[in-house]
N, C-alpha and C positions, 0 to 999 in steps of 0.2 A: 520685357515683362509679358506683354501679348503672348510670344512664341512659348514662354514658359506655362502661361495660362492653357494654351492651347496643348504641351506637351499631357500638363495634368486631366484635362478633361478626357483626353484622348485613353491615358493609361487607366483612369476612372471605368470610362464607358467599354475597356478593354476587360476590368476585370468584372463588373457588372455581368456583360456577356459571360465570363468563363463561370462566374457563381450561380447563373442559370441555369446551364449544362450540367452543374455539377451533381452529381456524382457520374463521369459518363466512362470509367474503367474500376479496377477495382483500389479500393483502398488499403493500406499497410496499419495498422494499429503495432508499435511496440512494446510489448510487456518485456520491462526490463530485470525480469527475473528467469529462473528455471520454470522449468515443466513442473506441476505440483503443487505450487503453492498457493496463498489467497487470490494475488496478481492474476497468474496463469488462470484460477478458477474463473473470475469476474471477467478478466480479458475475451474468454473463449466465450462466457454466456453472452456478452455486449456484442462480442465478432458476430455469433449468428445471429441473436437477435436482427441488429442494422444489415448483414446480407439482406434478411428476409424484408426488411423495411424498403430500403434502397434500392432493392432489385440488380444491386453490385455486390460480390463477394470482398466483403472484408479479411484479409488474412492477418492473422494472429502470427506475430513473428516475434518467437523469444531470446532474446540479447540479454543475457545475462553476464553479470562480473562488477563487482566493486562496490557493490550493497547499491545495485542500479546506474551507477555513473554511466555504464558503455551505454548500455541503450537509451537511456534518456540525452545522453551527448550524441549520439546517432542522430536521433529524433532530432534536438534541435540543430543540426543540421541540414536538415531535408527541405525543402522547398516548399514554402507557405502558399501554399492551392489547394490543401482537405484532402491530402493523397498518402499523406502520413499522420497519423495520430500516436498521440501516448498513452497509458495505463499508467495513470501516475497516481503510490501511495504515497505516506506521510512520510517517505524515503527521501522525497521529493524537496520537503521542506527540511528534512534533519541533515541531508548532505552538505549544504552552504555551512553546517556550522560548525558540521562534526569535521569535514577535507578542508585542509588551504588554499588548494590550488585546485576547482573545481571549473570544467568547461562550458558551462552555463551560468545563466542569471535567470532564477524563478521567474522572479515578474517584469524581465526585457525579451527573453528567446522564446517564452508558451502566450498562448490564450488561454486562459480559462473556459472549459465547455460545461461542464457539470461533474459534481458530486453521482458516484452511484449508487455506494452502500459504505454504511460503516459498522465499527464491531470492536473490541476491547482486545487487544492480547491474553494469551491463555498459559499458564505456564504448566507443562504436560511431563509425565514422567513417565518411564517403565515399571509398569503395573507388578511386577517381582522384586522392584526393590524393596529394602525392609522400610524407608523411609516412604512409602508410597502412600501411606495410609491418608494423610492430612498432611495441609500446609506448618503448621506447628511441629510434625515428623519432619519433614524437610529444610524446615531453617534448623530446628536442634541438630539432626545432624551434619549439615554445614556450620553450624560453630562448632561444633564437636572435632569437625575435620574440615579446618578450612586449607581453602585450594582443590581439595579433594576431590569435590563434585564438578564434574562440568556440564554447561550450560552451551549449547547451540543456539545459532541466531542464522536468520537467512544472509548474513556479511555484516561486515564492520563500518561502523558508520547507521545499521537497518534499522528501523524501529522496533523490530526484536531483540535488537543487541541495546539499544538505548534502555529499553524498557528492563532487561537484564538490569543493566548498571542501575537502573535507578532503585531495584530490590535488594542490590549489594548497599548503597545506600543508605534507604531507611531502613532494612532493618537489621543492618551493622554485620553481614554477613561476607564469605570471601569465595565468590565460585571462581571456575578455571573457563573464560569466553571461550567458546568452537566457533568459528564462523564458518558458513557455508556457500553455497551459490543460490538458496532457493532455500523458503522454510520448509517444506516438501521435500528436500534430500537432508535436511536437520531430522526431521521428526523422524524419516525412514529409518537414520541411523540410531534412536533412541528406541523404536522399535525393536531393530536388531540387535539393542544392546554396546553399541560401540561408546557411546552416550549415554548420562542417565535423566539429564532432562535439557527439555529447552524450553523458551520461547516462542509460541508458533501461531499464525495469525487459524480461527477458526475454521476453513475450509480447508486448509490441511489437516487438520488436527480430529477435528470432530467424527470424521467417520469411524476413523479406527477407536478412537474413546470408545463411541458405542459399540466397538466390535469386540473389545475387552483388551487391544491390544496395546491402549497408554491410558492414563488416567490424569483427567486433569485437577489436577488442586486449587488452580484459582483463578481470576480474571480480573484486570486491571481496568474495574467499571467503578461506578461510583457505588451502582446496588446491580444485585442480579439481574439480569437479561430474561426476558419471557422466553426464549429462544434458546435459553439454557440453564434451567431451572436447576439443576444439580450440581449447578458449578458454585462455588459463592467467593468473593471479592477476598482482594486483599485485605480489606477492611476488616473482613470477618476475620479473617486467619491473624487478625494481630499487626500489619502492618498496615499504616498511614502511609497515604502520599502517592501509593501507585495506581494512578490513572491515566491510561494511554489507552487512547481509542483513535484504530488504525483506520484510515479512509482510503477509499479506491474512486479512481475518478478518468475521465478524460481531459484530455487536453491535446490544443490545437497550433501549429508553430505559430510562433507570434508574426503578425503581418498574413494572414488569412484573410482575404475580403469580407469582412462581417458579417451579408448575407448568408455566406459558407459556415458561418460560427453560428447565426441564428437557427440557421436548418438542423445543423447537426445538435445545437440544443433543445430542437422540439424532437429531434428523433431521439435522441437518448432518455427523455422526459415519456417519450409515451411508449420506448422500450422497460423503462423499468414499472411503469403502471402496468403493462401488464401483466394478468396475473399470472403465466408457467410463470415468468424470469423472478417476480415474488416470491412463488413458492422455491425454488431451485437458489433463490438469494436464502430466504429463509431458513430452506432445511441445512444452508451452510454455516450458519450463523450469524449472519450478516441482516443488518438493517437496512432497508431502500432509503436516501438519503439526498434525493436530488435538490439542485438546488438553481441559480438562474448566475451566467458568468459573473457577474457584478458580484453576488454573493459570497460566490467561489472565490473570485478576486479578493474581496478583503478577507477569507480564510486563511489563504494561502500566505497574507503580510502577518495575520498573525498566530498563527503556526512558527515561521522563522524568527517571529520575537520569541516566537515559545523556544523554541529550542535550544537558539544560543543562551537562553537562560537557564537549561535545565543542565548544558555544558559546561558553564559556570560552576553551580554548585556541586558538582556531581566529580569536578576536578578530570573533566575527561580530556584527555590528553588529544587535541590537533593531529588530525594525520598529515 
């Protein structure tokens, strides 16, 4: 008992020491999407930010594939010292419910660090199509011709593809799912016409709307966003029910000595008070959302009740 007592104080006082040090090389953040998309946007703001905080370069390393499994299975892999972090969205919580056989446990294999920004899904079209006008053009014509249209999501299992399903849903429509690697090579191809709409979280999305090159029809808010005054809900356009508001956050491998989790939540807490990463949050679409691990923690349990119950009704089929 002594030698065991002694092994623990000793491992104790070993990682005390190393969460002092810390951060004393640079850190890995993985955003488990493409180049482009919300992820990637937020990833890269949060990367500089904390370089410039920490006085270590944070590098932004994108691992994409499986509507995020590789790189969030990567992540929790990596060795719990604050030398790898995640960009973790609401992908996070909707993969336990949507895959069988998933390589992680939400709340055994991360720590919760903080919430950064949140923001509704957008559902965006090519500004030439004849249904482009309104969300009332674009369900008539999907019952008009169902299958017909299809819809992009950053993958299967995304919260862009969930939030899909849940529009075929209420409001009794039948699109054709595209899935992608990134909502950012979705939109691109709705752009170019290969696709006529997708699903796309706001920082992909928004630039090119204002540029005249997709038009968004609606957003899966409860009411319009101050931040996008021109967009108006599903509510508006006639459908009930669609609300999904997508969150981007950090997180830390689970077994991180806590001092390393406390640090890294006051540095993310007074990265997102600042005002560039506000305004560069903002002109994205996105709402500054931080919050304290404890909080984040019980999101993140009920999030995962949320979703295997919107799996349920929604009769989505298990991958």
């Amino acid at each position: 008992m002594k030698r065991f007592a002694f092994l623990l104080s000793t491992l104790l006082a070993a990682a005390s020491a190393h969460a002092q040090d810390w951060p004393s090389k640079p850190i890995r953040l993985i955003v488990p999407y493409g180049v482009g998309g919300g992820s990637d946007f937020v990833g890269r703001l949060v990367g500089q930010k904390l370089s410039e905080q920490l006085g270590q370069q944070v590098v932004v390393e994108n691992r994409p594939g499986a509507a995020s499994l590789v790189g969030t299975e990567a992540a929790a892999r990596a060795a719990p010292d604050g030398y790898t972090l995640l960009l973790a969205d609401s992908g996070f919580t909707i993969n336990p419910a949507f895959y069988r056989n998933i390589k992680y446990d939400p709340t055994k294999d991360f720590a919760p660090v903080s919430v950064v920004a949140e923001t509704p899904y957008l559902l965006v079209v090519n500004p030439s199509l004849p249904f482009a006008g309104s969300l009332k053009d674009f369900l008539a014509a999907a019952k008009a011709q169902p299958g017909r249209i299809n819809v992009g999501s950053a993958g299967n299992g995304s919260g862009t593809h969930l939030t899909a399903e849940l529009l075929k849903l209420r409001a009794g429509i039948d699109l054709t799912h595209v899935p992608y690697k990134s909502a950012g090579a979705a939109v691109g191809d709705v752009v170019g016409g290969q696709i006529q709409a997708t699903m796309s979280s706001p920082p992909a999305a928004l630039p090119l709307v204002k540029a005249g090159k997709l038009r968004a029809l609606a957003a899966a808010a409860a009411k319009r966003s101050s931040l996008m005054p021109d967009v108006p809900t599903f509510l508006e356009g006639g459908v009930e029910g669609v609300q999904v508001t997508n969150w981007y956050s950090v997180m830390a491998v689970a077994g991180t000595p806590r001092p390393i989790i406390q640090r890294l939540h006051a540095e993310v807490a007074r990265a997102v008070a600042s005002p560039d990463m506000r305004e560069r949050l903002n002109g994205g679409g996105l709402e500054p959302a931080p919050n304290t691990p404890e909080e984040f923690g019980r999101m993140v349990a009920g999030e995962l009740t949320r979703w295997m119950q919107v799996i349920r009704d929604a009769k989505i089929r298990q991958e």
